[in-house]
ROGURO-334802 format. One record per residue (C-alpha): residue number from 1; residue in three letters; z, x, y. Coordinates in pm, whole numbers, plus 50000, padded with zeros to 5 digits. Layout:
// ROGURO-334802
(NUM, ALA, (Z, X, Y)),
...
// end
This chain:
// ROGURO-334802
(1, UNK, (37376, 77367, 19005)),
(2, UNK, (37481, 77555, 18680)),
(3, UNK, (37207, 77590, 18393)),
(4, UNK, (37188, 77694, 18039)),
(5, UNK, (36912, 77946, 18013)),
(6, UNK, (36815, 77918, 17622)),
(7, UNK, (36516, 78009, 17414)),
(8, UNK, (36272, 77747, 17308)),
(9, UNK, (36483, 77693, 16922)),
(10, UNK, (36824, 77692, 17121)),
(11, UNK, (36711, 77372, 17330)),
(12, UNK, (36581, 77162, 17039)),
(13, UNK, (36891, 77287, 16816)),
(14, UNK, (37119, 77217, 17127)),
(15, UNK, (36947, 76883, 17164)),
(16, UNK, (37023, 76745, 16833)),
(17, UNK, (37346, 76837, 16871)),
(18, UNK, (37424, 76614, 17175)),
(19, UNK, (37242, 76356, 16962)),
(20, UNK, (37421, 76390, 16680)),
(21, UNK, (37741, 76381, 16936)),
(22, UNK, (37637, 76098, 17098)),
(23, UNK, (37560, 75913, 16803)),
(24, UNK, (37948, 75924, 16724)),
(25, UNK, (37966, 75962, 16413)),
(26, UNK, (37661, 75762, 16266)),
(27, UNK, (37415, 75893, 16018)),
(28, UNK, (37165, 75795, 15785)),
(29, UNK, (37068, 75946, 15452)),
(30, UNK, (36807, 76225, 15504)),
(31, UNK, (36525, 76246, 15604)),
(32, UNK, (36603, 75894, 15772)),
(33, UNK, (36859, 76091, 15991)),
(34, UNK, (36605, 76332, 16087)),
(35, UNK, (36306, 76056, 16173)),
(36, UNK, (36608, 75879, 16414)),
(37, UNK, (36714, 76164, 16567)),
(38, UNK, (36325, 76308, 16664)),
(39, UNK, (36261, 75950, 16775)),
(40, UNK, (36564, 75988, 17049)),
(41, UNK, (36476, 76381, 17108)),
(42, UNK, (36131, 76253, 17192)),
(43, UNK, (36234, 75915, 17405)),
(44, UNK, (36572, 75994, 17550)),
(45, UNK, (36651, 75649, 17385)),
(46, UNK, (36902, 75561, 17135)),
(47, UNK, (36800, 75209, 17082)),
(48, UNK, (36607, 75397, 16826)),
(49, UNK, (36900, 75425, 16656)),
(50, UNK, (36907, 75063, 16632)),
(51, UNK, (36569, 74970, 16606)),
(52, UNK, (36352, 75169, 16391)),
(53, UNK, (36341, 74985, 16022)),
(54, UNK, (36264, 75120, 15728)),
(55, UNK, (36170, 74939, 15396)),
(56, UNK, (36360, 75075, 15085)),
(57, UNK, (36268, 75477, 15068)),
(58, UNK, (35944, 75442, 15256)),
(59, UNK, (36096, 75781, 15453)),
(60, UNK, (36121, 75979, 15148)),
(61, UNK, (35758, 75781, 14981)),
(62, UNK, (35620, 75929, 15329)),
(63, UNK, (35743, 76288, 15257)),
(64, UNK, (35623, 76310, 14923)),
(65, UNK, (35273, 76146, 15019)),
(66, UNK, (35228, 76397, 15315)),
(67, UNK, (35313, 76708, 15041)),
(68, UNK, (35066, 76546, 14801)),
(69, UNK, (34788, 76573, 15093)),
(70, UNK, (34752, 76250, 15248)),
(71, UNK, (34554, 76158, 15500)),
(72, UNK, (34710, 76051, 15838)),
(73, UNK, (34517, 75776, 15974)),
(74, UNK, (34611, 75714, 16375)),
(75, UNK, (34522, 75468, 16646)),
(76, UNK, (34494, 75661, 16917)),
(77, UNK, (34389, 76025, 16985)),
(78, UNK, (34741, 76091, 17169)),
(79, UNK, (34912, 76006, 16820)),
(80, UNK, (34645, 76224, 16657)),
(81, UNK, (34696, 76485, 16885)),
(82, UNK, (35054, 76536, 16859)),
(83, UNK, (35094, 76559, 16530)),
(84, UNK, (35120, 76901, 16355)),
(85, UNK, (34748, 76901, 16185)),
(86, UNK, (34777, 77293, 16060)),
(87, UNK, (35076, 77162, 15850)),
(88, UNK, (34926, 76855, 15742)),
(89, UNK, (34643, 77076, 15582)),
(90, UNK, (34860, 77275, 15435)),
(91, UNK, (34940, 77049, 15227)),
(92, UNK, (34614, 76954, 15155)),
(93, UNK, (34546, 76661, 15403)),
(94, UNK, (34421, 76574, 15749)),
(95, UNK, (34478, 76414, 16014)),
(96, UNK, (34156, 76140, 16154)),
(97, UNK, (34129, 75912, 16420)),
(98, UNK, (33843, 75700, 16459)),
(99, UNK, (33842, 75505, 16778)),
(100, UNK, (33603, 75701, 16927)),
(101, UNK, (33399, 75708, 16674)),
(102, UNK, (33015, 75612, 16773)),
(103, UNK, (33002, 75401, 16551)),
(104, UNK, (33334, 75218, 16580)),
(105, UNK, (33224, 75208, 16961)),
(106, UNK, (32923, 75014, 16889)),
(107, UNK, (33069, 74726, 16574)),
(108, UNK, (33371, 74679, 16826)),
(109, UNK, (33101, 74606, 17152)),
(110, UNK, (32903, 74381, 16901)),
(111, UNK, (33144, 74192, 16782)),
(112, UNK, (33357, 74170, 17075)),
(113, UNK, (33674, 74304, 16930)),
(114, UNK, (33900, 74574, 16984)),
(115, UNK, (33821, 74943, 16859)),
(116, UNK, (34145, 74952, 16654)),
(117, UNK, (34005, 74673, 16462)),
(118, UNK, (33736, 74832, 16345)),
(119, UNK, (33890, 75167, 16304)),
(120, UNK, (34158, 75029, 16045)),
(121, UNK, (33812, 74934, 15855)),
(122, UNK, (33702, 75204, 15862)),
(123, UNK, (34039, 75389, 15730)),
(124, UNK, (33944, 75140, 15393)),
(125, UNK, (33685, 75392, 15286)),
(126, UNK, (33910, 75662, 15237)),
(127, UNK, (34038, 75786, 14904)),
(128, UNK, (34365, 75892, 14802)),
(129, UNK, (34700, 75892, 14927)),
(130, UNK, (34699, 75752, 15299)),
(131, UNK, (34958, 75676, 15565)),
(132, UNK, (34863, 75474, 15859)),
(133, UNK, (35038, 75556, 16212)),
(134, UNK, (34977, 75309, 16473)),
(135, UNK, (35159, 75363, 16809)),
(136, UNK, (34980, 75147, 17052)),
(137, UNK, (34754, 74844, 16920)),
(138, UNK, (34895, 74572, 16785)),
(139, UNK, (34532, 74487, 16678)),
(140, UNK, (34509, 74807, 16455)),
(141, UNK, (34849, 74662, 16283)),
(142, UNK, (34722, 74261, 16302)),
(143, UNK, (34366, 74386, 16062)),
(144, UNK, (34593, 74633, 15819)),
(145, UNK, (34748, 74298, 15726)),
(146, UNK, (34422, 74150, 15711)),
(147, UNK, (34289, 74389, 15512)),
(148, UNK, (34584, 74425, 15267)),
(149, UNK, (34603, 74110, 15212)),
(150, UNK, (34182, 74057, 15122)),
(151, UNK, (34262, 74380, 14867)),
(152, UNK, (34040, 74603, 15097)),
(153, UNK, (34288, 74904, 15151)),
(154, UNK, (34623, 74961, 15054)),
(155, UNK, (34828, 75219, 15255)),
(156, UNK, (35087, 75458, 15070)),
(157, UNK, (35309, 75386, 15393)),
(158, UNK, (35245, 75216, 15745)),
(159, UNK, (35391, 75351, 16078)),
(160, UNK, (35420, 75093, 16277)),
(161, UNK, (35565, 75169, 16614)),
(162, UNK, (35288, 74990, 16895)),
(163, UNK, (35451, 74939, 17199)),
(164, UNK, (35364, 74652, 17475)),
(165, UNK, (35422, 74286, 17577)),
(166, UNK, (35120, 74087, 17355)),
(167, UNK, (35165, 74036, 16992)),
(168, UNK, (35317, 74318, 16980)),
(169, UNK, (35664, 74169, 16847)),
(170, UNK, (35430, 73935, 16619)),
(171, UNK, (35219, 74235, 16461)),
(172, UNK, (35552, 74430, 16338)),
(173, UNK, (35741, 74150, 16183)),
(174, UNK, (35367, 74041, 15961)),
(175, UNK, (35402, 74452, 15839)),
(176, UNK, (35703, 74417, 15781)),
(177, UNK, (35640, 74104, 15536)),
(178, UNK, (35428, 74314, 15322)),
(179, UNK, (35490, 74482, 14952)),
(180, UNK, (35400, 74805, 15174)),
(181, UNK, (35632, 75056, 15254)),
(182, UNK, (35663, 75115, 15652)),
(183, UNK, (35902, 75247, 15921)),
(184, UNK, (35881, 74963, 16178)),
(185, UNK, (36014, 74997, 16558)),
(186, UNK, (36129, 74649, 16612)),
(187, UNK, (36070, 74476, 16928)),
(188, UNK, (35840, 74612, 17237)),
(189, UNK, (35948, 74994, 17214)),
(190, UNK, (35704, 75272, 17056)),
(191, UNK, (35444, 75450, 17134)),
(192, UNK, (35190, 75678, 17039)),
(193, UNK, (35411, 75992, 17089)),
(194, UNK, (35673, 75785, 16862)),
(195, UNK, (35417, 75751, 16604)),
(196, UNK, (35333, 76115, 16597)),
(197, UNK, (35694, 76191, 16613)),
(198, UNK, (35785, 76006, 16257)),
(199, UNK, (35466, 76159, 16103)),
(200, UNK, (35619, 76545, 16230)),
(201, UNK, (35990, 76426, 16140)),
(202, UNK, (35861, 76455, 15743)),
(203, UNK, (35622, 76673, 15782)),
(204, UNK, (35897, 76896, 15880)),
(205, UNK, (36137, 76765, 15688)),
(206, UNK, (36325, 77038, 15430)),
(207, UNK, (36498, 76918, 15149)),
// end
């Protein structure tokens, strides 16, 4: 078996490449190329290339949001986790997750609903500019709309990539009827690693 041996910037440059290759010959205006192309990078799947939908300029609203120090608001600590934070704050912002919060633990027991639920609350309290990743609960997506819709928070841009078999479908297409903007990965596909991903593709993103 023959082997490239590359540094650690040759295999993500190389990578793209065979994306970009494989894509034959399709692009997107930037930085919607770049978003697609970490979403395949990341999954090994080019449905992304098909899938992932994007409201009018809500991948250049979520650039300029980010530089203006927004705050990141995840579903899951994995999403949290893999996103760049020490960039993020560069800018200004942060990145929180609250589902296991104490006391998002406790409202979600007593009320006998999920976590996400009651972490997409508590994401209403914060000021400023604010992007909302969710890459796993469709309940996290199903109270944003809620919430939106009773006036109670109002995201600069919504991620919206949960992945799964229940309402998962249903929770995408109500974001994606919404005066919000939000990058949407139709159907079951996501992920939290997917969310992360199109929070790093414009946190990265050069112009």
């Amino acid at each position: 078996m023959v082997y490239e041996i590359m540094k650690p910037e040759e295999i993500e440059k190389r990578s793209m490449e065979i994306i970009t290759s494989e894509l034959n010959g399709r692009t997107w205006p930037e930085p919607k190329f770049s978003i697609v192309k970490r979403c395949i990078h990341t999954s090994a799947d080019f449905d992304y290339a098909d899938n992932l939908v994007f409201s009018d300029g809500a991948e250049k609203i979520g650039v300029s949001v980010i530089r203006k120090g927004a705050t990141i608001v995840t579903d899951t600590k994995m999403a949290s986790a893999g996103i760049n934070k020490a960039k993020v704050e560069s800018y200004g912002g942060s990145v929180k997750c609250f589902i296991s919060d104490e006391d998002v633990i406790a409202e979600a027991k007593s009320r006998n609903c999920t976590r996400a639920t009651v972490s997409m609350e508590k994401a209403a309290n914060i000021k400023g500019p604010l992007v909302i990743a969710c890459g796993n609960a469709p309940t996290a997506l199903i109270a944003l709309y809620d919430l939106i819709k009773a006036g109670k928070i109002r995201p600069d841009l919504i991620i919206g990539v949960p992945v799964g078999f229940v309402n998962v479908v249903e929770s995408k297409e109500m974001i994606m009827e919404l005066d919000i903007p939000y990058i949407v990965a139709k159907g079951r596909k996501g992920g939290s690693n997917i969310a992360a991903t199109i929070c790093n593709a414009m946190i990265y993103y050069k112009d």
